[in-house]
C-alpha positions as a printed Julia matrix, in Angstrom:
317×3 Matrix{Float64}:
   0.94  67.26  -35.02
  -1.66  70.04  -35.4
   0.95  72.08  -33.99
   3.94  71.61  -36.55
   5.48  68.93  -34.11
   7.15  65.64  -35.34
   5.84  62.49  -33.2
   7.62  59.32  -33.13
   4.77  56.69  -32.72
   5.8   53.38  -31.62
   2.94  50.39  -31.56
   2.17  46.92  -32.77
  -1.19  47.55  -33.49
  -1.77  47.66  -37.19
  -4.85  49.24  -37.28
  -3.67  52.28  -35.05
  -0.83  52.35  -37.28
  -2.68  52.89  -40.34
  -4.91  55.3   -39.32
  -2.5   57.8   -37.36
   0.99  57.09  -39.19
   2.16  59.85  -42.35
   5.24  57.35  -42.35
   5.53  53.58  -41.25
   9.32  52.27  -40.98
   8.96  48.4   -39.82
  12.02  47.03  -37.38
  12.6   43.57  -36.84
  15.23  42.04  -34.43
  16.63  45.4   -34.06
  16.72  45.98  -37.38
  15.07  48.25  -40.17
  13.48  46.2   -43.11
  11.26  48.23  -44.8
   9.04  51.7   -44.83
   5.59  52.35  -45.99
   3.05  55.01  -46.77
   0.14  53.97  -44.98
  -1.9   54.75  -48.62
   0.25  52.11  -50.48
  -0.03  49.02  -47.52
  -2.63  47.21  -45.71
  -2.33  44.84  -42.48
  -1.22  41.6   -44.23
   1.9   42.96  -46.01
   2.93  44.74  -42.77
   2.21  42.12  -40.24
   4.55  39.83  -42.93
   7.25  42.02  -42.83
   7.12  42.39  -38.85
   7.44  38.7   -38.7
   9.5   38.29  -41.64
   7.4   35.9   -44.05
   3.76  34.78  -44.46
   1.69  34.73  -41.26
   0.8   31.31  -40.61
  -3.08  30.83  -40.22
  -5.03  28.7   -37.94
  -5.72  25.11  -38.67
  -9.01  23.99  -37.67
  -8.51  20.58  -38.51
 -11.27  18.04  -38.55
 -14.01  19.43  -35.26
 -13.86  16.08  -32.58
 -15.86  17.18  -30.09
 -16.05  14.49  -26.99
 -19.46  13.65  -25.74
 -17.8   14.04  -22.17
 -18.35  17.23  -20.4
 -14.57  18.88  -18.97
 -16.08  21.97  -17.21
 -19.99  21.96  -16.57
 -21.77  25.15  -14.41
 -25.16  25.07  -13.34
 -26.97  27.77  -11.72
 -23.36  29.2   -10.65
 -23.77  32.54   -8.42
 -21.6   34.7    -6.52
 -20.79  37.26   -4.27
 -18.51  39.17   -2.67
 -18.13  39.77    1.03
 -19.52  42.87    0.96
 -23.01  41.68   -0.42
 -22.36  42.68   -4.2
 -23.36  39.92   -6.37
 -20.88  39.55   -9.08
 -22.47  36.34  -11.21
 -25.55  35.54  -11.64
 -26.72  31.73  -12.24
 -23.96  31.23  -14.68
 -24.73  27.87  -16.61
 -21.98  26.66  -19.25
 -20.64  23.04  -20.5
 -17.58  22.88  -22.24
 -16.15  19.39  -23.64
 -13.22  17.99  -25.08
 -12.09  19.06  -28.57
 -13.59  22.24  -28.57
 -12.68  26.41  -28.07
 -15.58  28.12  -26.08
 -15.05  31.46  -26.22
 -16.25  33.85  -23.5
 -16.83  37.51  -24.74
 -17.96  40.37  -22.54
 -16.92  43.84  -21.86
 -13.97  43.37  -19.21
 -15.42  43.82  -15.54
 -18.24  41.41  -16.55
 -17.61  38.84  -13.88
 -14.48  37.05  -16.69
 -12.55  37.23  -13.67
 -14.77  36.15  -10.96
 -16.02  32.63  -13.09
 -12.23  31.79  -13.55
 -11.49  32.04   -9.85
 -14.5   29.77   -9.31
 -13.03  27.21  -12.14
 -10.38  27.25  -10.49
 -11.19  26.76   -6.81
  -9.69  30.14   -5.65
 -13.46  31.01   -4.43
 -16.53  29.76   -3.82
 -20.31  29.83   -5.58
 -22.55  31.59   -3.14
 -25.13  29.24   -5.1
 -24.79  26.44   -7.81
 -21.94  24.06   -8.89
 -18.71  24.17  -10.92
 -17.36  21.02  -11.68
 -13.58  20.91  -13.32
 -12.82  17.18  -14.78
 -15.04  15.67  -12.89
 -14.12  17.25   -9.47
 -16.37  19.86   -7.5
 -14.15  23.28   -7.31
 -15.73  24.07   -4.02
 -14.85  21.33   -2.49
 -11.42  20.71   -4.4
  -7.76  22.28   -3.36
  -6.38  24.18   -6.73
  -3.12  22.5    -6.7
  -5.6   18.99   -7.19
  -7.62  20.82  -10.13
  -4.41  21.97  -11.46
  -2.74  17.96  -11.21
  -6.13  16.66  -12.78
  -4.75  18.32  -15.86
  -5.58  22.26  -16.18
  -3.68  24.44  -17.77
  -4.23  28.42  -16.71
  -2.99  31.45  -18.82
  -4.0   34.1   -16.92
  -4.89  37.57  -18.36
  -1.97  39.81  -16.65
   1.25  37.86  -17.43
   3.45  39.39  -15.28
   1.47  40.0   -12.31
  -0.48  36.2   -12.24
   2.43  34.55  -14.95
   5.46  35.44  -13.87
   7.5   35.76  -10.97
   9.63  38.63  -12.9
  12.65  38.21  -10.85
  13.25  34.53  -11.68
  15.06  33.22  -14.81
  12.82  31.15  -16.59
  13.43  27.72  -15.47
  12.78  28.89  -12.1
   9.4   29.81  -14.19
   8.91  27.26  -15.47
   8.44  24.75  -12.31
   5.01  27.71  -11.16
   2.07  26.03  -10.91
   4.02  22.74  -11.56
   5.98  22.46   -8.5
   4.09  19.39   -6.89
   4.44  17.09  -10.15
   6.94  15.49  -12.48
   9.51  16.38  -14.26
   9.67  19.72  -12.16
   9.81  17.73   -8.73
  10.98  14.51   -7.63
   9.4   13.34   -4.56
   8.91  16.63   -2.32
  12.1   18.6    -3.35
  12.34  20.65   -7.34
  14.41  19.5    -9.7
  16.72  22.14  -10.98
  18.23  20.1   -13.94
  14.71  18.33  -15.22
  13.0   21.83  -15.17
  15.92  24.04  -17.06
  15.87  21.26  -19.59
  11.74  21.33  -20.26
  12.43  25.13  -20.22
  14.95  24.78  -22.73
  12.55  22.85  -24.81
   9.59  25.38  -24.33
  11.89  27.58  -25.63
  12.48  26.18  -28.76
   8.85  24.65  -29.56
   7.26  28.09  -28.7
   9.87  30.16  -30.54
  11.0   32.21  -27.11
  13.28  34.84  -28.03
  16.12  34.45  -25.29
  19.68  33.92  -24.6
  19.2   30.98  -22.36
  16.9   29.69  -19.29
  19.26  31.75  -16.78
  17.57  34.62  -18.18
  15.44  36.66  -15.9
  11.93  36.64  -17.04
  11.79  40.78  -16.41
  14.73  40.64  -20.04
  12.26  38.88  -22.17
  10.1   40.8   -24.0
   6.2   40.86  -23.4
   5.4   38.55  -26.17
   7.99  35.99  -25.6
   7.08  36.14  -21.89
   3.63  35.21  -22.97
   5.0   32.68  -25.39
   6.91  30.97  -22.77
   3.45  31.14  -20.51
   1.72  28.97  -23.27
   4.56  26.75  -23.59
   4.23  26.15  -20.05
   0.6   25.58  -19.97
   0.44  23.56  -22.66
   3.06  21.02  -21.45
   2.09  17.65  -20.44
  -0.78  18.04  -23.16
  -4.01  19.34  -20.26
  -7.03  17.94  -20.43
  -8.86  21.62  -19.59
  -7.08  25.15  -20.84
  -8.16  28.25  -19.69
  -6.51  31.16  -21.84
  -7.15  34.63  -20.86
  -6.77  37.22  -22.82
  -3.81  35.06  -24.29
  -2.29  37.44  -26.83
  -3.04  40.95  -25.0
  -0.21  43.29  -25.99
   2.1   40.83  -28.75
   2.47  41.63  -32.08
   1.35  39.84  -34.91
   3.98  36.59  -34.89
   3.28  35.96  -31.36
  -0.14  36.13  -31.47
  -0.01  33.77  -34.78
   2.1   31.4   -33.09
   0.08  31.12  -29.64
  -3.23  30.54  -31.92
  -1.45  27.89  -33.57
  -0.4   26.53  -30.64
  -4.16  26.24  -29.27
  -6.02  24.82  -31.97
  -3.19  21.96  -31.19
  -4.43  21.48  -28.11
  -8.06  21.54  -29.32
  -7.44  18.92  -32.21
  -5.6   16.81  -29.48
  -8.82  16.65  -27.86
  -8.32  19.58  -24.4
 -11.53  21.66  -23.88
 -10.46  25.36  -23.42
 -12.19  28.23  -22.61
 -11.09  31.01  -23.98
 -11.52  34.77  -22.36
 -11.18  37.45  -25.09
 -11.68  41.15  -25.54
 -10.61  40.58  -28.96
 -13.28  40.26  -31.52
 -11.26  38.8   -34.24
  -9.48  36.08  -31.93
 -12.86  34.77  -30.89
 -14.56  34.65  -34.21
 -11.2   32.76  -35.78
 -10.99  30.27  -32.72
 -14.36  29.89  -31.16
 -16.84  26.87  -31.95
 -19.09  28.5   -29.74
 -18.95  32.03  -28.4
 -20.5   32.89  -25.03
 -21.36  36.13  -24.09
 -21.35  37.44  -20.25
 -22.74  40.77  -19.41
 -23.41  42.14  -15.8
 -22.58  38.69  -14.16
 -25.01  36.61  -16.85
 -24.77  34.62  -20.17
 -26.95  36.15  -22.1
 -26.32  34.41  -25.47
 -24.68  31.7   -26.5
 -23.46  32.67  -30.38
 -22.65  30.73  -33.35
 -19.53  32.23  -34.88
 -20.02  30.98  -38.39
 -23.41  32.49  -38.2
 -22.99  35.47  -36.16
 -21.46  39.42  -37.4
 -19.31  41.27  -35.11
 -22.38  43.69  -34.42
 -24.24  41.52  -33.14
 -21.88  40.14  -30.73
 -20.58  43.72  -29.59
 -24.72  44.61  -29.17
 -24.55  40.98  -26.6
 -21.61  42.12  -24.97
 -23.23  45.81  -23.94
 -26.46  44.31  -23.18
 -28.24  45.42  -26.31
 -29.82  41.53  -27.29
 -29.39  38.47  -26.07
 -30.83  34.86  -27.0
């Protein structure tokens, strides 16, 4: 620009938009709708033109917390096979009817405590216990049947198999229970017709469940993710990163979708870089730097300075 060029900048993020833009044009399904001067707009008329009406907000609805624990860690610890310790004596408790949110600098250990929730590895010291059942001890495919759902942070590589059409997609993760299996073979027709209804709930932007996943865009890939997870109403979510790279109507629509779940009573832990998405969902906010929880935060109570100061190490509690 310094140079006298003319740079087409294409992103989803408002506040980059505002802040490099001279000129904003807003598409929508292909189409132009409006342009802006950055001076005479703000985030909440241009996020409402992106989606094409008012954002919806959040619900919190009334807060029914369940006395009984889903996911409880004490003194959880681990390493990997080369010796490097990864977490260190982790302890969390996480019930039914409420979003604990898990905030940390990525390449905290985020990564490390879900594979442990999960039963993909194993506590070098301490217990995780998922529903009731011991993830050490406990095959994923039973944690995931006990009622977890899992959005995992890289959609495509952990989400998707890219290939597939969606209801092909739909049965992953699924494959061992009902309506995506009956007895030990997959049912084709029962999982392109629960596909066909994810579609439609979680406003999936496609021609039909034929479609390969790799044709959707990212935020109706991670729509249809959610739609997935959330199906058959889990006890236990864990959403990670769930709205990384969608624009402002997906993410709206995926929040919505989880404070659902939480008023239907599902515990979910929720693993966000995003400030804003942990201080509008969280009842609690747990922070995790170098392998520890250092503080456990009160959203209503707490600024976002203080919880980026916990998340580099600055204070804890």
């Amino acid at each position: 620009v310094n140079k006298g060029l003319t740079v087409l900048f294409i992103s989803h993020k408002l506040d980059e938009v505002l802040s490099i833009a001279d000129d904003i044009t807003i598409m929508r399904q292909g189409t132009t709708v409006a342009s802006r001067k950055p001076s005479e707009t703000n985030k909440k008329e241009l996020a409402e033109l992106m989606v094409g009406g008012e954002l919806p907000k959040p619900k919190a609805g009334v807060q029914n917390i369940s006395s009984k624990s889903i996911l409880t860690i004490k003194g959880a610890s681990y390493s990997r096979a080369d010796g490097r310790e990864i977490l260190r004596g982790v302890n969390l408790e996480l019930h039914g009817g409420e979003i604990l949110g898990l905030a940390g600098v990525e390449g905290n250990g985020q990564s490390e405590l879900i594979e442990l929730i999960m039963g993909l590895e194993i506590p070098s010291a301490g217990t995780v216990e998922v529903l009731g059942l011991n993830a050490a001890t406990t095959a994923t495919r039973e944690i995931r049947n006990a009622g977890v759902g899992y959005i995992p942070q890289d959609r495509q590589r952990d989400g998707l198999l890219m290939s597939a059409p969606l209801w092909e997609n739909r049965i992953l993760g699924h494959q061992f229970s009902e309506p995506m299996a009956k007895g030990m073979w997959v049912n084709k027709g029962s999982a392109a017709e629960d596909s066909k209804r994810v579609v439609e709930e979680f406003d999936v932007r496609t021609p039909g469940v034929n479609v390969l996943a790799s044709a959707l865009s990212g935020g109706n890939q991670q729509k249809f993710i959610v739609g997935r997870e959330l199906s058959g109403d889990p006890h236990f979510i864990i959403a990670a990163q769930p709205t990384r790279g969608v624009d402002v109507g997906a993410q709206a629509i995926i929040w919505e979708q989880l404070m659902k779940a939480r008023s239907r009573g599902a515990g979910i832990l929720l693993v966000s870089a995003d400030l804003e998405e942990l201080f509008s969902l969280s009842d609690r906010i747990a922070v995790i730097y170098s392998g520890s929880i250092v503080s456990i935060l009160n959203p209503g109570t707490t600024t976002a300075e203080d919880l980026g100061l916990a998340m580099t190490g600055a204070i804890s509690a």
